[in-house]
N, CA, C and O atoms as a Tripos MOL2 file, in Angstrom:
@<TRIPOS>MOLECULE
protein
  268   267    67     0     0
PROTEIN
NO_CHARGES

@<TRIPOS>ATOM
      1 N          -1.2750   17.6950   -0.7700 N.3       1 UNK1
      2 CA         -1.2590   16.8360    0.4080 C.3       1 UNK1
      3 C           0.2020   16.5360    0.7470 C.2       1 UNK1
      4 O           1.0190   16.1990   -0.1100 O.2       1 UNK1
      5 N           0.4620   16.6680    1.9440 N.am      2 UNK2
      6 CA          2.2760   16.5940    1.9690 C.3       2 UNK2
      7 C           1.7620   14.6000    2.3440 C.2       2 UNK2
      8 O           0.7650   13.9170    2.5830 O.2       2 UNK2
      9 N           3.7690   14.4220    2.1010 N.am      3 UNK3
     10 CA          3.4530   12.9590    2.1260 C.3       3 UNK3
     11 C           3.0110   12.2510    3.4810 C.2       3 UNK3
     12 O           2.5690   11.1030    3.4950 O.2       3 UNK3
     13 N           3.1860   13.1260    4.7520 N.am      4 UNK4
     14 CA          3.3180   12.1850    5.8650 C.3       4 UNK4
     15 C           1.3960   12.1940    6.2090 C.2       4 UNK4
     16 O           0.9780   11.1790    6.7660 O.2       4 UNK4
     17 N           0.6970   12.9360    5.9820 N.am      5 UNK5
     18 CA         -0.3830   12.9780    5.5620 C.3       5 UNK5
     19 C          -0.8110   11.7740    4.8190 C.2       5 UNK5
     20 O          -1.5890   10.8560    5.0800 O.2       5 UNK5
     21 N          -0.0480   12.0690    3.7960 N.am      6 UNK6
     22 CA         -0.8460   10.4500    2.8450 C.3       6 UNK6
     23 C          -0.6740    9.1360    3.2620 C.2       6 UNK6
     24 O          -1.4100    8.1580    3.1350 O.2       6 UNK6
     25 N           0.6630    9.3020    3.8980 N.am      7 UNK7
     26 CA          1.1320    7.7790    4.7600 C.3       7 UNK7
     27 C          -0.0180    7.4480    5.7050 C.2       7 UNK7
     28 O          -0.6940    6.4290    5.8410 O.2       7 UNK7
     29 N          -0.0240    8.7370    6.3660 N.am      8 UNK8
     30 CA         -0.5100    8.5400    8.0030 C.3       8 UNK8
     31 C          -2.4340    8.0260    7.2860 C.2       8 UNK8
     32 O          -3.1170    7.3290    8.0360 O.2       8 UNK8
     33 N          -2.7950    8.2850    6.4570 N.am      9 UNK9
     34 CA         -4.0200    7.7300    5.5170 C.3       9 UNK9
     35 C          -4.1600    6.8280    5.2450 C.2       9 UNK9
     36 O          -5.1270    6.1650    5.6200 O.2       9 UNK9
     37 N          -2.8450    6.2160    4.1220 N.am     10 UNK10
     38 CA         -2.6510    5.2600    3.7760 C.3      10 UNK10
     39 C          -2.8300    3.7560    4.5020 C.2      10 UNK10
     40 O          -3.2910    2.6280    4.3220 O.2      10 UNK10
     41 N          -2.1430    4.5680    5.4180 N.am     11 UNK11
     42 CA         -2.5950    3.4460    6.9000 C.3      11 UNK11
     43 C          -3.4460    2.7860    7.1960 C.2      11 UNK11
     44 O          -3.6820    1.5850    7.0640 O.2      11 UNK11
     45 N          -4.2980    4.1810    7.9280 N.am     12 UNK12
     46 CA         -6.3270    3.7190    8.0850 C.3      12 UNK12
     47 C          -6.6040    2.9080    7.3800 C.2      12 UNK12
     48 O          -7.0400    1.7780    7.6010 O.2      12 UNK12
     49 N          -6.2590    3.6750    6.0140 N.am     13 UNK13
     50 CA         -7.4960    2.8330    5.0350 C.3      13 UNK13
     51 C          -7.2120    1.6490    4.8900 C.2      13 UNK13
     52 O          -8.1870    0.9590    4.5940 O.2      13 UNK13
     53 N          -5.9590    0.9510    5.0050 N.am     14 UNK14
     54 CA         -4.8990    0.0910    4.4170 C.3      14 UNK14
     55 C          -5.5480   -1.2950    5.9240 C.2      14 UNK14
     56 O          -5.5630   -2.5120    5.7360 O.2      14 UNK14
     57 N          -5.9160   -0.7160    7.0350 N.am     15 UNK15
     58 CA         -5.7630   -1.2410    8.0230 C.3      15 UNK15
     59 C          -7.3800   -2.1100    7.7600 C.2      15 UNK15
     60 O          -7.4290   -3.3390    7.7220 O.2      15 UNK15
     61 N          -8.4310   -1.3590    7.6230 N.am     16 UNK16
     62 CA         -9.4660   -1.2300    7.6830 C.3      16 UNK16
     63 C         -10.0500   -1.8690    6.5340 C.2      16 UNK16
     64 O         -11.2720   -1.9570    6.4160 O.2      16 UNK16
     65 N          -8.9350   -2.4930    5.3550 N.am     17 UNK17
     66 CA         -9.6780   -2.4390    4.0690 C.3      17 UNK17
     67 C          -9.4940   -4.0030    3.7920 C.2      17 UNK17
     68 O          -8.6140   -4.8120    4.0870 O.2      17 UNK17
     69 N         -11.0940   -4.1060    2.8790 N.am     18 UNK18
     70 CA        -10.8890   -5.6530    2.7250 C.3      18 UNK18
     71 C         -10.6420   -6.2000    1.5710 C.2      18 UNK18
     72 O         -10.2100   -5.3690    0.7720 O.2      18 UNK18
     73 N         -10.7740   -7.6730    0.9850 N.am     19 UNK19
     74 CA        -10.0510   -7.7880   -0.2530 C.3      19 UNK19
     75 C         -10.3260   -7.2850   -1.3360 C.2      19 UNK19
     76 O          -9.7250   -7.6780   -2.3360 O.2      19 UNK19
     77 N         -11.6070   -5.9770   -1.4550 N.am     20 UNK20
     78 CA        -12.2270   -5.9720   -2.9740 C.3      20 UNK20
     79 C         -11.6650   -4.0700   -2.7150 C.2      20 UNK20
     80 O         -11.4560   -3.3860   -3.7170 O.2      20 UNK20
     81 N         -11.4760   -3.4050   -1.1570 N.am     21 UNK21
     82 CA        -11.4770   -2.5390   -1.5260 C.3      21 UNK21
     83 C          -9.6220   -2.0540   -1.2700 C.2      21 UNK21
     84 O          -9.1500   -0.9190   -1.3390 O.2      21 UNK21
     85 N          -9.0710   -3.0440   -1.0440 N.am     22 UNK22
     86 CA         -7.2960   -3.0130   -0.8050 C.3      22 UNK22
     87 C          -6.8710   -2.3480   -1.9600 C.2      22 UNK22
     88 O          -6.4840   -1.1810   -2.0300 O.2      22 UNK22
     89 N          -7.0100   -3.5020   -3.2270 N.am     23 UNK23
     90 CA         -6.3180   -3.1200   -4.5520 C.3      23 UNK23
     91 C          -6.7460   -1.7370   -4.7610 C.2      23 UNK23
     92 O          -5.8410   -1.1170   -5.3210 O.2      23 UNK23
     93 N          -8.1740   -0.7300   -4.4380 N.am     24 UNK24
     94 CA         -8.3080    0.2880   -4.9050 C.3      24 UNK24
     95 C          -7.7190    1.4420   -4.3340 C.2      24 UNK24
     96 O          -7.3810    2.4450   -4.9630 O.2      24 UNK24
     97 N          -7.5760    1.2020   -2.7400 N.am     25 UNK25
     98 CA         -6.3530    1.7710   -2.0480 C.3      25 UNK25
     99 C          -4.9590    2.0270   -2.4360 C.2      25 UNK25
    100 O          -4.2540    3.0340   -2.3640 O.2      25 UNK25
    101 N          -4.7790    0.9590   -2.8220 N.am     26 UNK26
    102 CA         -2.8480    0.9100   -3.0890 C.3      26 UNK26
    103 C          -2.8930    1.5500   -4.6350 C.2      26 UNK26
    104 O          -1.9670    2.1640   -5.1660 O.2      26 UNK26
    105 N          -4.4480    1.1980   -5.3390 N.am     27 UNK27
    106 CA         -4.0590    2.1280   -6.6970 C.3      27 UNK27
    107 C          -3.9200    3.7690   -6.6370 C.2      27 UNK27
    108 O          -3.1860    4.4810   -7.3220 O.2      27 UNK27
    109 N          -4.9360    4.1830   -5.5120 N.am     28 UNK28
    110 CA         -4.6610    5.7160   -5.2990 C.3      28 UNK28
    111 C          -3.6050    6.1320   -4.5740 C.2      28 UNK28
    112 O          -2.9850    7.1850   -4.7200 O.2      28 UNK28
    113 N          -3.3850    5.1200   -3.6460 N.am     29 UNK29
    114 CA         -2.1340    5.7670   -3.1140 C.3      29 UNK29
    115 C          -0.8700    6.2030   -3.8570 C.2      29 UNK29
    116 O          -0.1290    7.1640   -3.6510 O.2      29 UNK29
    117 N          -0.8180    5.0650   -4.9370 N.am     30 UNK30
    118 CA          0.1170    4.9350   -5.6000 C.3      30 UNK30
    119 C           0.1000    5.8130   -6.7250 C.2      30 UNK30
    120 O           1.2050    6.0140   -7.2280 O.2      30 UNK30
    121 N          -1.1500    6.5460   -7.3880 N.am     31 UNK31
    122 CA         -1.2850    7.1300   -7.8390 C.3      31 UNK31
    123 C          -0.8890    8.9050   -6.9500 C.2      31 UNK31
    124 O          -0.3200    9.8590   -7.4800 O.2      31 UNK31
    125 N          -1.3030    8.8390   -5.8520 N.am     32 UNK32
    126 CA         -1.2960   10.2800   -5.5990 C.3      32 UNK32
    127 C           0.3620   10.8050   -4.8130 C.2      32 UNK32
    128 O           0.7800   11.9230   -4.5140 O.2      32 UNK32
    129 N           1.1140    9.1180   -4.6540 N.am     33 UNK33
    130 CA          2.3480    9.4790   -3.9390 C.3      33 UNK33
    131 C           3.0780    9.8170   -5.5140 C.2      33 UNK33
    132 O           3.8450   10.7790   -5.5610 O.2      33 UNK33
    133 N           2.8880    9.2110   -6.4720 N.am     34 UNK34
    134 CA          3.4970    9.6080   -7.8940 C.3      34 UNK34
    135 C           3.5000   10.9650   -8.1140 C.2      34 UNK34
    136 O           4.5180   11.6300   -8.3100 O.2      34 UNK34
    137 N           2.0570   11.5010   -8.0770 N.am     35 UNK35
    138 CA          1.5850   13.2200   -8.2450 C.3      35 UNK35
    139 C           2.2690   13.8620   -7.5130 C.2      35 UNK35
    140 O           2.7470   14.8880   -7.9980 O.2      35 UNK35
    141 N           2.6750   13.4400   -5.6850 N.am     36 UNK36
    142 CA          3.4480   14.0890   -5.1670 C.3      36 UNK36
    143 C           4.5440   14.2470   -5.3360 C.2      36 UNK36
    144 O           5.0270   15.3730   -5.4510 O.2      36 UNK36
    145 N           5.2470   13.1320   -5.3990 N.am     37 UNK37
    146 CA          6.6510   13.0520   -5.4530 C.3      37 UNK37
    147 C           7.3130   12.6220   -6.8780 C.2      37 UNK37
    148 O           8.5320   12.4520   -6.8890 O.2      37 UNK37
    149 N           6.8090   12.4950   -7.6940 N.am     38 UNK38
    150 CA          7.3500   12.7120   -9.6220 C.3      38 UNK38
    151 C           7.7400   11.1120   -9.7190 C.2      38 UNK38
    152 O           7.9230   10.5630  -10.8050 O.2      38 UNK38
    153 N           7.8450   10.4300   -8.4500 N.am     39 UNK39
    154 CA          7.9940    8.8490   -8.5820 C.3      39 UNK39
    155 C           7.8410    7.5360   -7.3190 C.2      39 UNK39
    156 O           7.9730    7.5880   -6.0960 O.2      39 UNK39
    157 N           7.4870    6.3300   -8.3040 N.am     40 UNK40
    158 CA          7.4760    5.5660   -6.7200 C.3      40 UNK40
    159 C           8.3410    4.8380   -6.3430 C.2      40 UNK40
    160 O           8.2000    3.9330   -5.5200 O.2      40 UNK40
    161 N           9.5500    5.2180   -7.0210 N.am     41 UNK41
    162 CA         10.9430    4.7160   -6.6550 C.3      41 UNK41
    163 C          11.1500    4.9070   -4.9190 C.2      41 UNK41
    164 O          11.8210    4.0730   -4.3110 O.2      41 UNK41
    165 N          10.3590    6.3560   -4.0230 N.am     42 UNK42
    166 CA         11.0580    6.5240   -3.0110 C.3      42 UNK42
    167 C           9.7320    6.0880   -2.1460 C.2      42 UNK42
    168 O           9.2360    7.0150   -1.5060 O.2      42 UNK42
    169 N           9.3220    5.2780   -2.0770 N.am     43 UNK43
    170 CA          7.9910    4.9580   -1.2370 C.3      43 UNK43
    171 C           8.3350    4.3400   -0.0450 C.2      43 UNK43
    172 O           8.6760    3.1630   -0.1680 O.2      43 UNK43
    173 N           8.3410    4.7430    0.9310 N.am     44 UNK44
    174 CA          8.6770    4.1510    2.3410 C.3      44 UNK44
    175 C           8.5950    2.6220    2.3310 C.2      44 UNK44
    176 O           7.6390    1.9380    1.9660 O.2      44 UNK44
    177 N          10.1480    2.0940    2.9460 N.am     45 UNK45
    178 CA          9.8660    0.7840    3.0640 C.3      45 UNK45
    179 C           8.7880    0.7160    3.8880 C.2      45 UNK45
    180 O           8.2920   -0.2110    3.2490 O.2      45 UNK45
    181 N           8.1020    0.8730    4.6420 N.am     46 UNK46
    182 CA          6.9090    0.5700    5.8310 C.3      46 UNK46
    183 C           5.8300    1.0270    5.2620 C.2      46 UNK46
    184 O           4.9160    1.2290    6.0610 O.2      46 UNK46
    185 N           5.5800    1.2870    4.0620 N.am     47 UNK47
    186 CA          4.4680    1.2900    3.1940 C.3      47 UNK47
    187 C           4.6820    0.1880    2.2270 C.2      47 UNK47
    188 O           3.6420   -0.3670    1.8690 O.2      47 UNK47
    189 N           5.5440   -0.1600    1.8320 N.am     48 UNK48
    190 CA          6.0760   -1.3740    0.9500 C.3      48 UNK48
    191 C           5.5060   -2.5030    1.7940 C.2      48 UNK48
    192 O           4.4970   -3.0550    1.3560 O.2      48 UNK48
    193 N           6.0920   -2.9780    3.1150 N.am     49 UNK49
    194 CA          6.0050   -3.9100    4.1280 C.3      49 UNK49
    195 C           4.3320   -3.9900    4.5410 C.2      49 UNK49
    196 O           3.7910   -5.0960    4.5490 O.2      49 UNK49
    197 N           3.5100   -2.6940    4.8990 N.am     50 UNK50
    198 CA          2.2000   -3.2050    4.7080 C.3      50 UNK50
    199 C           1.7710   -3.2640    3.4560 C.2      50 UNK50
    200 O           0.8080   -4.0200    3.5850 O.2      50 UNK50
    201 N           1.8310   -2.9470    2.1720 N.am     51 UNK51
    202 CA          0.8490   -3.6650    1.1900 C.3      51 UNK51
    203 C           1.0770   -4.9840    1.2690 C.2      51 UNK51
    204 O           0.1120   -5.7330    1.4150 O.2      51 UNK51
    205 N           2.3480   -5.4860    1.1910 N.am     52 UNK52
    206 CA          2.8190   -6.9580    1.4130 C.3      52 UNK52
    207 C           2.0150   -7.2130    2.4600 C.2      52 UNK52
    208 O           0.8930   -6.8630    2.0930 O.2      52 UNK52
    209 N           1.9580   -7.6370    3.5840 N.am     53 UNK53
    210 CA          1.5140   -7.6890    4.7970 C.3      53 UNK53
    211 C          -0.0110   -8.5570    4.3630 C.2      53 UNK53
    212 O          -0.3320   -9.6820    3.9790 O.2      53 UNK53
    213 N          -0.8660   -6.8710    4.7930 N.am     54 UNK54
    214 CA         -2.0730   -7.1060    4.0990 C.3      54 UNK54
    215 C          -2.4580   -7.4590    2.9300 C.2      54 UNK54
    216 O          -3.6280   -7.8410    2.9680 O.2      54 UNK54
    217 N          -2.0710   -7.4970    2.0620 N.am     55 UNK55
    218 CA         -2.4800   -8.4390    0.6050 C.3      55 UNK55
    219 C          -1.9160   -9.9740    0.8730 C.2      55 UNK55
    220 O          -2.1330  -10.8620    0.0480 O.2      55 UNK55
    221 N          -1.2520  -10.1890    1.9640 N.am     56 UNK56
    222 CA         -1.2450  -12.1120    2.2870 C.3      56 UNK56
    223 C          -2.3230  -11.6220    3.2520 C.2      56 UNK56
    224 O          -3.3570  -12.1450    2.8370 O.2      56 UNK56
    225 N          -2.5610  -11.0140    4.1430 N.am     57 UNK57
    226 CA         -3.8960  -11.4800    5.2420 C.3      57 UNK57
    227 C          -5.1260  -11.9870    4.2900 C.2      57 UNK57
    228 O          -5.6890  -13.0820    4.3190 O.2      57 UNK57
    229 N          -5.4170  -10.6760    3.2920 N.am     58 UNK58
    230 CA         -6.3240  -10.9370    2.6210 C.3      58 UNK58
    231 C          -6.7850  -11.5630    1.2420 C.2      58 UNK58
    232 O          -7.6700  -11.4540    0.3930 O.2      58 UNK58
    233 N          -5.4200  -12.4240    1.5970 N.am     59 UNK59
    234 CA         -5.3740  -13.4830    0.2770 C.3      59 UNK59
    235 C          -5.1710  -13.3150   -1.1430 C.2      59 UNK59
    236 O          -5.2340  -14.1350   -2.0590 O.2      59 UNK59
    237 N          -4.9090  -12.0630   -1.1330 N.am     60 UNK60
    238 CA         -4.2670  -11.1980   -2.8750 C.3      60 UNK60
    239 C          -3.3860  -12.1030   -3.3300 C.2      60 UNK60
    240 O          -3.2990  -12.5370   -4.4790 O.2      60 UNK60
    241 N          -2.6090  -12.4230   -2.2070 N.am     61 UNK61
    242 CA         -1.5140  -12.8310   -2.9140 C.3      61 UNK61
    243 C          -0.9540  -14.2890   -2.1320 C.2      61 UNK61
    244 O          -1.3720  -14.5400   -1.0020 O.2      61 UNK61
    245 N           0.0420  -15.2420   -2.8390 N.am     62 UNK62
    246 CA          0.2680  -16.4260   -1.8720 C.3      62 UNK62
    247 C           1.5020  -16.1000   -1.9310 C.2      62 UNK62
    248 O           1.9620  -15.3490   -2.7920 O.2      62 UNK62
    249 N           2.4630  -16.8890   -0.5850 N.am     63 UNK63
    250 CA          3.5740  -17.0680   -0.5260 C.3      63 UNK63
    251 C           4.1990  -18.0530   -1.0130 C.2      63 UNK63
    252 O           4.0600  -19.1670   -0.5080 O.2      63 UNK63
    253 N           4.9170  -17.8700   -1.9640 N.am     64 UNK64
    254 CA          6.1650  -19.8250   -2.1110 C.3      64 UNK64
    255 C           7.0610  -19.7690   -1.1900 C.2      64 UNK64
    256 O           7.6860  -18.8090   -0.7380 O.2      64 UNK64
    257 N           7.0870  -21.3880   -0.8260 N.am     65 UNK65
    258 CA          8.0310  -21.4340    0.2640 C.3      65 UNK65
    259 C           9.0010  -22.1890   -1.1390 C.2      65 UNK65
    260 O           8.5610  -22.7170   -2.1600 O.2      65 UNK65
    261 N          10.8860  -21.9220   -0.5620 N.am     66 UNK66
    262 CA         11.7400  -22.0990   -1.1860 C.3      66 UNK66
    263 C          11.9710  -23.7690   -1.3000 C.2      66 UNK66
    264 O          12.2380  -23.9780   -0.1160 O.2      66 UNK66
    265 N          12.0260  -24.7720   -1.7880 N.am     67 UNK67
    266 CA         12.4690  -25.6590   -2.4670 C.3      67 UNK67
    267 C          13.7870  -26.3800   -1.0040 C.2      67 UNK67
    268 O          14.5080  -27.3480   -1.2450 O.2      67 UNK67
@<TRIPOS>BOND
     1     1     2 1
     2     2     3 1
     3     3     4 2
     4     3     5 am
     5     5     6 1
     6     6     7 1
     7     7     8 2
     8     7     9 am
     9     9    10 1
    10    10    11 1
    11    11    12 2
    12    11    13 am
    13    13    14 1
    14    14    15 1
    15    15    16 2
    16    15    17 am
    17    17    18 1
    18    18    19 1
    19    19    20 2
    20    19    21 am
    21    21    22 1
    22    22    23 1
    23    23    24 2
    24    23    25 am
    25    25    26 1
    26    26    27 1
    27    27    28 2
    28    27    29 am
    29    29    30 1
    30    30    31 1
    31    31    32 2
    32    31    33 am
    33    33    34 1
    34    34    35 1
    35    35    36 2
    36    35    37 am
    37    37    38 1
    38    38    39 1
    39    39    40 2
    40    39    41 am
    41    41    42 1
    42    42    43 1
    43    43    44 2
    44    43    45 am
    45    45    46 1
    46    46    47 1
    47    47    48 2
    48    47    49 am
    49    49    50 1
    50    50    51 1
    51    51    52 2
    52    51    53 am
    53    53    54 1
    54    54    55 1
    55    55    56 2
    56    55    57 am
    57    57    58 1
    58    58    59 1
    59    59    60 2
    60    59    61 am
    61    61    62 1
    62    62    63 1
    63    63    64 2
    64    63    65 am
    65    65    66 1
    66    66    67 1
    67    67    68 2
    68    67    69 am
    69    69    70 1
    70    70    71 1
    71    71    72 2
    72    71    73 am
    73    73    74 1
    74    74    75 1
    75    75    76 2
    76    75    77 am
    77    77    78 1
    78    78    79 1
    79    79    80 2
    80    79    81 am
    81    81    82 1
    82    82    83 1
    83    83    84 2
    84    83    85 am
    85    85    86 1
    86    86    87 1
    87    87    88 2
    88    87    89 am
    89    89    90 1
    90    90    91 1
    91    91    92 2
    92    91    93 am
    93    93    94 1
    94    94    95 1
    95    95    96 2
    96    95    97 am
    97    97    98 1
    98    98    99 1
    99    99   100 2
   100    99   101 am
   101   101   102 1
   102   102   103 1
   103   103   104 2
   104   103   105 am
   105   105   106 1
   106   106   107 1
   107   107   108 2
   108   107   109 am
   109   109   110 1
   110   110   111 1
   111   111   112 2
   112   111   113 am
   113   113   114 1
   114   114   115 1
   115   115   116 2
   116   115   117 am
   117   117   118 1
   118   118   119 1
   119   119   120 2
   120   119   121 am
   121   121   122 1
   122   122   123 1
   123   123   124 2
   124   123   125 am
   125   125   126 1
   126   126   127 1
   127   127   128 2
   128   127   129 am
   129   129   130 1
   130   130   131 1
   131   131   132 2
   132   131   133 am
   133   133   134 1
   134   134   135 1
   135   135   136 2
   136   135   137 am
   137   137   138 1
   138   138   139 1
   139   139   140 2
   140   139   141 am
   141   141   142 1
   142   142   143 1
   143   143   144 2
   144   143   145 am
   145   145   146 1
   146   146   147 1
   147   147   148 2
   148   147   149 am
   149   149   150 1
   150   150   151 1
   151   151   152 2
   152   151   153 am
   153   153   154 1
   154   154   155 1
   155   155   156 2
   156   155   157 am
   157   157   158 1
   158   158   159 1
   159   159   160 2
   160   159   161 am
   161   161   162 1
   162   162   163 1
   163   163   164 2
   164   163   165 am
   165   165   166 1
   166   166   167 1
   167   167   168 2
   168   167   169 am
   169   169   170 1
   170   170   171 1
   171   171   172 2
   172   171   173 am
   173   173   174 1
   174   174   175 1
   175   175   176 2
   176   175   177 am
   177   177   178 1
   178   178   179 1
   179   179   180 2
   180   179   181 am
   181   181   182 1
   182   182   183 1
   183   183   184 2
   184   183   185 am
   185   185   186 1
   186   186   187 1
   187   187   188 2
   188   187   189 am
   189   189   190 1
   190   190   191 1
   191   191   192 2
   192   191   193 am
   193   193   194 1
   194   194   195 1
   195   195   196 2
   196   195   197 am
   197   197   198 1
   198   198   199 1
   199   199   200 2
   200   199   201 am
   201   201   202 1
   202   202   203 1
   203   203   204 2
   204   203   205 am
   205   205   206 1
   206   206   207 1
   207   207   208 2
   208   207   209 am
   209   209   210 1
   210   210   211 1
   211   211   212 2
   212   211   213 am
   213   213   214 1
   214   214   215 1
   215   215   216 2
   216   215   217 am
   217   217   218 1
   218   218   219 1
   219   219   220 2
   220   219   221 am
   221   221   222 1
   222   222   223 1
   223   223   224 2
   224   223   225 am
   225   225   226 1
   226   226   227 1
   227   227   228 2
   228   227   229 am
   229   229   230 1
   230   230   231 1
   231   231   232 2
   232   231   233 am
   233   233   234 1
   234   234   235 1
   235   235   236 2
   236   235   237 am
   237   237   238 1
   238   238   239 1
   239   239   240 2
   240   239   241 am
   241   241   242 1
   242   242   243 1
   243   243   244 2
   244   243   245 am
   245   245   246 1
   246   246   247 1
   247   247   248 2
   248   247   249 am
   249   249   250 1
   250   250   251 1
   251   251   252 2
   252   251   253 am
   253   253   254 1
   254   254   255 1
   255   255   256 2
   256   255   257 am
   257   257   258 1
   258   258   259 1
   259   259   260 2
   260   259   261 am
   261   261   262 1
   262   262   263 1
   263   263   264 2
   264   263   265 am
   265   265   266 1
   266   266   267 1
   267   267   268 2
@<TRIPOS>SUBSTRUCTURE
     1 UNK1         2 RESIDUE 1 A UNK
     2 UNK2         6 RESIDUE 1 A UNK
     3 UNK3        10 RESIDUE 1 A UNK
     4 UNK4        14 RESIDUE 1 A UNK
     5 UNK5        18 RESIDUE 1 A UNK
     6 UNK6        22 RESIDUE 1 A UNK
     7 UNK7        26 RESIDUE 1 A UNK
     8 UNK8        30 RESIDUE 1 A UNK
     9 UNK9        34 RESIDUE 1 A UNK
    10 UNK10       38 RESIDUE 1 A UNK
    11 UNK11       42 RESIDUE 1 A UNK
    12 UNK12       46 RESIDUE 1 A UNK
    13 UNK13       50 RESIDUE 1 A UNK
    14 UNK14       54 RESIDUE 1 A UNK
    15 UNK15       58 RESIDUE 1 A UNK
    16 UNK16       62 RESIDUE 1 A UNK
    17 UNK17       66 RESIDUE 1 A UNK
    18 UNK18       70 RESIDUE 1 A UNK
    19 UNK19       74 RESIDUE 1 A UNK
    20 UNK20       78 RESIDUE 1 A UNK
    21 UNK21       82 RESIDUE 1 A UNK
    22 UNK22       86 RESIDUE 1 A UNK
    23 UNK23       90 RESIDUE 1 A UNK
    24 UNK24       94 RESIDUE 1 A UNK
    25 UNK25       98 RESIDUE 1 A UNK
    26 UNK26      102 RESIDUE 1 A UNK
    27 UNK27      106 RESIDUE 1 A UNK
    28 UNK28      110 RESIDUE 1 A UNK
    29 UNK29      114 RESIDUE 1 A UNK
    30 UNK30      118 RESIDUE 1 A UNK
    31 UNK31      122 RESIDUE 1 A UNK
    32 UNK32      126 RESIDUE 1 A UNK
    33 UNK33      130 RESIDUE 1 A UNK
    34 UNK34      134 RESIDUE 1 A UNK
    35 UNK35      138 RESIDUE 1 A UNK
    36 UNK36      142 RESIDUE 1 A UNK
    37 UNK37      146 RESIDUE 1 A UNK
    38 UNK38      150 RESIDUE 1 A UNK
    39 UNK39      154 RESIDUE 1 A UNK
    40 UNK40      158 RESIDUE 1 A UNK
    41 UNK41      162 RESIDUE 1 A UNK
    42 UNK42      166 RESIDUE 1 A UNK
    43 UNK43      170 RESIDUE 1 A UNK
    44 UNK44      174 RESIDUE 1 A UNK
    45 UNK45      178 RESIDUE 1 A UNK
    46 UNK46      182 RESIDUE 1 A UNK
    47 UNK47      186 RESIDUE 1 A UNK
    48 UNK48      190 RESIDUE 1 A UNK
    49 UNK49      194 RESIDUE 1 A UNK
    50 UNK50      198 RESIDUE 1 A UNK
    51 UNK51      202 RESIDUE 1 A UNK
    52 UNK52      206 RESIDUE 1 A UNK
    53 UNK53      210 RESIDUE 1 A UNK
    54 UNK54      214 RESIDUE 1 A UNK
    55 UNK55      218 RESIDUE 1 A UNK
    56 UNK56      222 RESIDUE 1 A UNK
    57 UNK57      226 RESIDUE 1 A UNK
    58 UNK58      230 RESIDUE 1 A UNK
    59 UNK59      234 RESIDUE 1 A UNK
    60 UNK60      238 RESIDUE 1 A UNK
    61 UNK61      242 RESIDUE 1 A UNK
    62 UNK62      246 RESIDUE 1 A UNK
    63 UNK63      250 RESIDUE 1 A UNK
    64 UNK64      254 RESIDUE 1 A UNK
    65 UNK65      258 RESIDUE 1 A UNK
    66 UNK66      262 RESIDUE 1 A UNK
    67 UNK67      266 RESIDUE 1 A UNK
């Protein structure tokens, strides 16, 4: 699968997905951008920016505000 393929996937599913089936998304993705590319050191910031994103819509995760 070349990567812009998996992005352009990553997306859909990423867009479409709710809180029980997100985490299983970002595990394959993350799994199959590894297989592609030997690491996930180079993962598009704008794949970085939506897991963030969507894991606060869908409550994965909370924000701290700074002090």
């Amino acid at each position: 699968m070349k990567r812009d393929q998996l992005i352009q996937f990553f997306k859909q599913e990423a867009i479409k997905a709710n809180e029980q089936t997100f985490p299983i998304y970002v595990q394959s993705f993350a799994y199959l951008w590894q297989y592609e590319c030997g690491t996930l050191e180079n993962i598009p910031a704008e794949i970085n920016r939506l897991i963030t994103t969507r894991a606060l819509e869908l409550g994965l995760v909370h924000s701290q505000k700074a002090d």
